[in-house]
N, C-alpha and C positions, 0 to 999 in steps of 0.2 A: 504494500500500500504506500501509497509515493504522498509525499508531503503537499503537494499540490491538491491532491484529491481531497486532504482531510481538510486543508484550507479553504478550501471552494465548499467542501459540508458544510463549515463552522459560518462560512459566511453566510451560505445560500439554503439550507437544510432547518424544514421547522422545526419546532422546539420538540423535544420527545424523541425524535425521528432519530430511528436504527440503521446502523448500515452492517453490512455483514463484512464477515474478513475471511481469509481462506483460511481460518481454524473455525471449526464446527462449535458454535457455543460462544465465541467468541463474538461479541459486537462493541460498535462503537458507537458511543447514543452524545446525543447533543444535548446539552442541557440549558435551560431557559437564564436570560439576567435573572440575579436576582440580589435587593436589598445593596445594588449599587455594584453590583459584581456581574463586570460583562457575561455573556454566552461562553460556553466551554465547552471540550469535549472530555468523555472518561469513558473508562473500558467499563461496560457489563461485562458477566458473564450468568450466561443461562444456557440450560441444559437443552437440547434439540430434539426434535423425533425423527423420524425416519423421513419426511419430508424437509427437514432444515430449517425449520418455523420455529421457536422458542416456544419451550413446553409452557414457560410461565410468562403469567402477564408483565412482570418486573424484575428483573434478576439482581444479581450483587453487581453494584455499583461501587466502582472503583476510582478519583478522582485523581489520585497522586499517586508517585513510587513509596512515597512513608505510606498512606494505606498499602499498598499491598504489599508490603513486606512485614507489616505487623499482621495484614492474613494468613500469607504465608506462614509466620512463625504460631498462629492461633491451630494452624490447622495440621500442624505436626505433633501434638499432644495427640498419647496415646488414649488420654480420658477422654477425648473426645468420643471418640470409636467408642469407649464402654456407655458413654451417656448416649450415645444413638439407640445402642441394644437395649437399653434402659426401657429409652421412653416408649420403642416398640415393640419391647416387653407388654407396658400399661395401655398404652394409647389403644381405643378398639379397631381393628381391623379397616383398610379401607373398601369400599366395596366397589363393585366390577362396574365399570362405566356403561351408564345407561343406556342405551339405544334410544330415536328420537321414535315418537309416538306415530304411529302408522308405519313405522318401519319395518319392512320385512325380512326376517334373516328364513337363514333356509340351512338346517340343523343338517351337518355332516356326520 
């Protein structure tokens, strides 16, 4: 991604607005002025499907190299991994995503 391009986003790309990069998950979002703080851009990242669309509506937003090297450093703790199992140990089950209504499936 060449410097030119993010440039012409930052200037011309509306506020919110994703762009994609050649890592899968990986995007570049634009972010609006605010409280006297020009337009910027930062890295999301959000996890993809098999179409390349972002699974989630908002992903981890990234604005600087000190964040993300203090994520990085959060996300090498081993407790982490055990507080995952943890909570879906408790947390109930999620369930199987719903089909839209009139929708016919055809049981294999």
């Amino acid at each position: 991604m060449s410097s030119e391009k993010l440039q012409e986003f930052l200037r011309s790309g509306k506020d919110w607005a994703r762009m994609r990069t050649s890592v899968p998950g990986v995007f570049v979002l634009k972010l609006p002025a605010y409280k006297g703080s020009p337009s910027r851009l930062a890295i999301e990242l959000n996890p993809v499907g098999e179409d390349g669309s972002p699974k989630k509506r908002r992903g981890l937003v990234l604005r600087s190299q000190a964040e993300l090297d203090e994520y990085r450093e959060l996300f090498q703790y081993d407790k982490l991994a055990k507080l995952m199992d943890m909570l879906e140990a408790v947390n109930p089950k999620a369930e199987e995503t719903k089909r839209r209504r009139g929708e016919e499936v055809i049981e294999l």
